[in-house]
N, C-alpha and C positions, 0 to 999 in steps of 0.2 A: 490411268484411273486410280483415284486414291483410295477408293473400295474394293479394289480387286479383292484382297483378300473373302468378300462379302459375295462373293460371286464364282471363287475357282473350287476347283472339287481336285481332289491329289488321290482319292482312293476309288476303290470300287469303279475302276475305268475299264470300259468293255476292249480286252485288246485282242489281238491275235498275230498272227506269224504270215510272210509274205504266201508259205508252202500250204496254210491252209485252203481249203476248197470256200468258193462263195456261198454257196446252198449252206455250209456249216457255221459259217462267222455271219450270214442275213439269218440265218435260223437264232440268232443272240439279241437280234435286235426288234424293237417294239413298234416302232414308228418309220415313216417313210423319209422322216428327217432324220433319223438316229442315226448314228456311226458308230464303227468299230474300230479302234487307235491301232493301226498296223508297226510293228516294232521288229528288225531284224537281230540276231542272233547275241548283236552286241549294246541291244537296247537303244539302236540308234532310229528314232522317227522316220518314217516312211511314208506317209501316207495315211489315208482313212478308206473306208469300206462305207457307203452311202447308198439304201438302196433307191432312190432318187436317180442317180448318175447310173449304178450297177445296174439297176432292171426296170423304171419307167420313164429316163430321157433314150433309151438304149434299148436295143432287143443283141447287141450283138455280144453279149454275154450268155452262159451258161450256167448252172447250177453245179458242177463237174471242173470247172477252168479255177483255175489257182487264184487264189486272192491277189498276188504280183501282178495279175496281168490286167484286174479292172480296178485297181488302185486310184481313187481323186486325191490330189492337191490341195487341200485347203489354204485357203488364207490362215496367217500364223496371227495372234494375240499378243502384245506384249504387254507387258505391266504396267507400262505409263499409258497404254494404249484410254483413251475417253468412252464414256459409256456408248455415247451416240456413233463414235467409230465402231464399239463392238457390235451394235444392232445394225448399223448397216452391212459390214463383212457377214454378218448371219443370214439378213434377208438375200443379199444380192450372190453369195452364195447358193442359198437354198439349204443350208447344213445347220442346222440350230446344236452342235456340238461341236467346238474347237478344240483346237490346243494352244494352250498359254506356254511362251516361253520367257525367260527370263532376260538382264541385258547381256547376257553371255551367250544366248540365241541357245539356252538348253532347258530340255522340255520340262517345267515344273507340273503339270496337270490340263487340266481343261474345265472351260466354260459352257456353261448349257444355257439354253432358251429359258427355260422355267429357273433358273437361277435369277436369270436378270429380273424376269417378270417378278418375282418373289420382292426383288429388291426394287423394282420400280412401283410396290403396293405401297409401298411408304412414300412414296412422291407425292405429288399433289394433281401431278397429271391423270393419276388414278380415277378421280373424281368426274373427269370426263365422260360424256355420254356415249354409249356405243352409238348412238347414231349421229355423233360428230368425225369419227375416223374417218378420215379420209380415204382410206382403201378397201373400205367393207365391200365386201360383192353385194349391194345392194341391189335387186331387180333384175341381177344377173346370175340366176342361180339356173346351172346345169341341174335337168331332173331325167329319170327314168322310172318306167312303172315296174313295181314288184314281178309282172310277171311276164314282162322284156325278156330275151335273152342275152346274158352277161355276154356275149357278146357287142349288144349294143351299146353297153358299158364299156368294154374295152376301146374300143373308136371312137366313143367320146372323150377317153383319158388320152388317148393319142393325139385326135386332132384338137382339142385344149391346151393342152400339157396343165392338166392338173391333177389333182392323186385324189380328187374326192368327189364323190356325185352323190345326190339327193335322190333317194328312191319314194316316193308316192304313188296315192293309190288311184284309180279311175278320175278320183275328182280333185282330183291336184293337192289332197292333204298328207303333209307328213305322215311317211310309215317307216324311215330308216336312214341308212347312209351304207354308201359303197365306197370303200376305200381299195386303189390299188395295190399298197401294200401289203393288205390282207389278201388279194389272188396270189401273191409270188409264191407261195409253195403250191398252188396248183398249174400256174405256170413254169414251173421248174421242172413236176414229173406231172401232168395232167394224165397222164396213162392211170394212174395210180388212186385218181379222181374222181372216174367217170360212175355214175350210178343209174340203177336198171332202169327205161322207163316203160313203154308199154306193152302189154306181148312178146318183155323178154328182152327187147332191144337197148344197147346200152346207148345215149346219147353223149356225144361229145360232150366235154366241156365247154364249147362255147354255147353250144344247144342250151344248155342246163339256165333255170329261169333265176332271174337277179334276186328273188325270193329267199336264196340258198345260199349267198351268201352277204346281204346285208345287215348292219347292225341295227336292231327294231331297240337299243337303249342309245336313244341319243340324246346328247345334253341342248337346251330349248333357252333362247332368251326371246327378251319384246327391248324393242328402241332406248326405251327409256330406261334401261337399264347401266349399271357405268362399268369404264373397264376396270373398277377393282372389282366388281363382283362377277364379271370374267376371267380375271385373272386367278380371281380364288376357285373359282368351277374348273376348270384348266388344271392350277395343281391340284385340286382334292379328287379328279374322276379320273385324271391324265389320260387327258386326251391333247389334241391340236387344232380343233375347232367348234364353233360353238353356232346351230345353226339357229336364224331370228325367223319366227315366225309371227303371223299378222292372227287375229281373234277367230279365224276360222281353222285354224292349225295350218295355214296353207307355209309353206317356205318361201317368205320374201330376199332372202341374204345369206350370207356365209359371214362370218368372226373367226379369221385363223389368228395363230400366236403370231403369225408375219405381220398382219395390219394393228395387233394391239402395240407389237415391239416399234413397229414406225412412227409410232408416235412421240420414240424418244428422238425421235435421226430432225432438226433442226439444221439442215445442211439444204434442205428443199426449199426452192425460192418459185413462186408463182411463174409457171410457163407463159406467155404469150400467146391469146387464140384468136386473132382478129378475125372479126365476123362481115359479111358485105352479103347485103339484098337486095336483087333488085325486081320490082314490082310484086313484092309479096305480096300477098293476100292476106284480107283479113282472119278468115277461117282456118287457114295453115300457121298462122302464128303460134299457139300454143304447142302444138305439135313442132315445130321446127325449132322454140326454145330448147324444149326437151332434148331433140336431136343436137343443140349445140352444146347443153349440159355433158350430155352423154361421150361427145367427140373431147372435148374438155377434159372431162373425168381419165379418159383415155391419155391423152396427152400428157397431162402429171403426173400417169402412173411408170410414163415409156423413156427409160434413164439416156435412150441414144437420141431422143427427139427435144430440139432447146426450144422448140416455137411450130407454131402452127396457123395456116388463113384458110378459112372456110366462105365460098362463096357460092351462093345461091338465086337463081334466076328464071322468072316465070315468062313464058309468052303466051301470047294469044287470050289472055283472062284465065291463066292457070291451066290450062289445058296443056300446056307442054312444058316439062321444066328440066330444068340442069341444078347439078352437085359437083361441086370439083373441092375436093380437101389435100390444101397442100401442107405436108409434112416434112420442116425441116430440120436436117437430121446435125446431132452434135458434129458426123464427121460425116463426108462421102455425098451420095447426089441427091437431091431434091427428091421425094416420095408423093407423085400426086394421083390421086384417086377420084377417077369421073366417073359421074353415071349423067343419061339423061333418059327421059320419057312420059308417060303419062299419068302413072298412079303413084300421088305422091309419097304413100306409106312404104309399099315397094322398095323404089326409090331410095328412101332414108334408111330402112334397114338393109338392103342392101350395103350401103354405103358403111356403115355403122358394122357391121362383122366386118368388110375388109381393112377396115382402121382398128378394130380388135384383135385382127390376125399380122396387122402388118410390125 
């Protein structure tokens, strides 16, 4: 890239030693994409510290175990490396902090997310609307009520794998956000945690209600808004996402820096989703568009899947019907997901989470 320069940072690098403990080098870091640049004794690269990989793809870490032992690999930066190669090593990663090395393969500094984003404000791509990105989580927004227990927030960062949930209130409006990286010091010593609740008795921390620890200042866009003045909210509040919400404050979507940075990666060529119906219904039409938008949407977000046939079949005048989505994959065997029966909503969202989870 001929901008590197416009994009590397050489100082102020969060680093540490292999002998440090994780609880001390994740206690350095802000974000659940942040890293810490692990360097041994003779300044030779090692490694990074990510608590993404260290503490929510993972539980089998400690707060106590040596930084050497939950070390990630990152992919390496090179100098000639092109902008759209540097955003997709960031996204498919998950690490929005690298390390740049030189063509002697020695370490000059590192790239960050808000770096590029700064430098893709001057593009023209900027201009675009956030409700043309292709990856927004539109419609599919994870929510929990204020007065859940974080518990039921933690199960849903597990069984998602995402690091962020929407907290609202009785009536579906905006009241916050819960971020996993924000539990890891109560997951590290939760003993340490726990506060009285009634009659004395102390309740666990997963007891404790999502109220205590979400954040009630969250950054708010609408549709029409574009991703340079995302990008500018992003660096000026730094944070890592930007939740949309519809006229009633309700939360329609999520804007992380991932779906704004995809916008530069030009390497994505439209999937294939051949669709077959047979004796649809009139009445089910609108609905079973949706469902093939949504399988769709799915399909060009999923890097190991090159194509996909979705086929749909009614008998008896819709009284009984079948779903079979076949998912095939870049490498390895055919992925196909059936359902059949009588209620057709059922049905399609069924089908519609196990193609979100597969």
């Amino acid at each position: 890239m001929k901008h590197i320069q416009k994009i590397l940072k050489k100082s102020k690098i969060i680093k540490a030693s292999p002998s440090d403990t994780l609880s001390k080098v994740l206690g350095k870091l802000k974000s659940s994409h942040d890293a810490a640049f692990i360097f041994d004794k003779s300044k030779k690269f090692l490694g990074i510290i990510n608590p993404y990989y260290a503490m929510i793809k993972t539980s089998a870490f400690d707060g106590d175990m040596k930084v050497e032992h939950a070390l990630f690999h990152p992919p390496h930066i090179q100098t000639t490396d092109s902008l759209e190669r540097i955003v997709k090593l960031m996204n498919e990663s998950k690490v929005h902090y690298l390390p740049v090395f030189d063509d002697k393969n020695k370490f000059i500094g590192i790239t960050s997310a808000r770096r590029v984003l700064a430098f893709m404000r001057t593009l023209s791509v900027a201009k675009t609307k956030i409700s043309k990105i292709g990856h927004t989580r539109k419609g599919r927004v994870l929510t929990v009520l204020m007065t859940d227990p974080i518990s039921k927030a933690q199960s849903l960062f597990k069984e998602y794998k995402t690091s962020k949930i929407v907290a609202v209130d009785k009536n579906g409006k905006l009241r916050g956000i819960v971020s996993h990286y924000d539990l890891i010091p109560y997951l590290i010593a939760p003993g340490k945690r726990s506060q009285k609740g009634r009659r004395g008795e102390k309740p666990t921390f997963k007891q404790t209600p999502v109220k205590n620890y979400a954040k009630t200042l969250v950054l708010t866009m609408r549709e029409s808004d574009t991703v340079a003045d995302a990008i500018d909210n992003i660096i000026a509040k730094e944070i890592g996402s930007i939740i949309l919400i519809d006229n009633e404050s309700k939360p329609i979507g999520i804007v992380t820096t991932r779906d704004i940075l995809d916008v530069l990666r030009f390497d994505k060529k439209k999937k294939p989703v051949k669709v077959t119906a047979k004796h649809q219904s009139k009445s089910y039409k609108v609905t079973f568009d949706d469902f093939v938008a949504y399988i769709d949407r799915q399909i060009q977000s999923k890097p190991y899947v090159s194509s996909a046939e979705i086929i749909y079949e009614e008998e008896k005048n819709g009284l009984f019907l079948r779903v079979h989505v076949h998912l095939v994959p870049v490498k390895g065997k055919l992925i196909v997901v059936s359902r059949e029966g009588k209620d057709f909503s059922m049905l399609l969202q069924d089908v519609k989470e196990v193609v979100r989870r597969a």
